[in-house]
C-alpha positions, -999 to +999 in steps of 0.1 A: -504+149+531-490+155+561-482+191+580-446+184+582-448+177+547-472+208+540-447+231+559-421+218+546-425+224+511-440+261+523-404+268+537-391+252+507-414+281+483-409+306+511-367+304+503-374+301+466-392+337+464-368+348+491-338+337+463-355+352+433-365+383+451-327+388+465-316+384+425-339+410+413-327+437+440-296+428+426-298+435+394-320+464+398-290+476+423-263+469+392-284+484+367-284+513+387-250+515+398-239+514+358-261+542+348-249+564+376-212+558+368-222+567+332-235+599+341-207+605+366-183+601+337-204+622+315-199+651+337-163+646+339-164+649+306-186+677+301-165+693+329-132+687+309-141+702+277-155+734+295-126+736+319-096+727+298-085+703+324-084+664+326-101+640+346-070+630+368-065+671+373-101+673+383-095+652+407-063+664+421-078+695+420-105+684+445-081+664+470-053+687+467-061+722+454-038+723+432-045+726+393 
């Protein structure tokens, strides 16, 4: 075999694992995303039944000051 041949098909494996190891980040990186928006809205809530108020009053609460 040639080495234009041999380094070719090395780039060609070197871009594979590049691709797969790209897709696993990113679904890593979702998975972790989902379960910190679940615990975000967990909190709200939490927060709204100790509180009394709703989520969207939580949260103009926090921009505004306002209740």
């Amino acid at each position: 075999m040639s080495s234009s041949a041999t380094q070719s098909r090395d780039a060609w494996y070197q871009e594979a694992a590049k691709a797969q190891i790209q897709s696993e980040r990113m679904v890593r990186a979702e998975l972790l995303n989902g379960r910190v928006a679940m615990v975000g809205f967990l909190i709200g809530l939490l927060t709204e039944l100790l509180t009394g108020h709703g989520i969207a009053s939580q949260i103009s609460f926090g921009l505004f000051g306002q209740g």
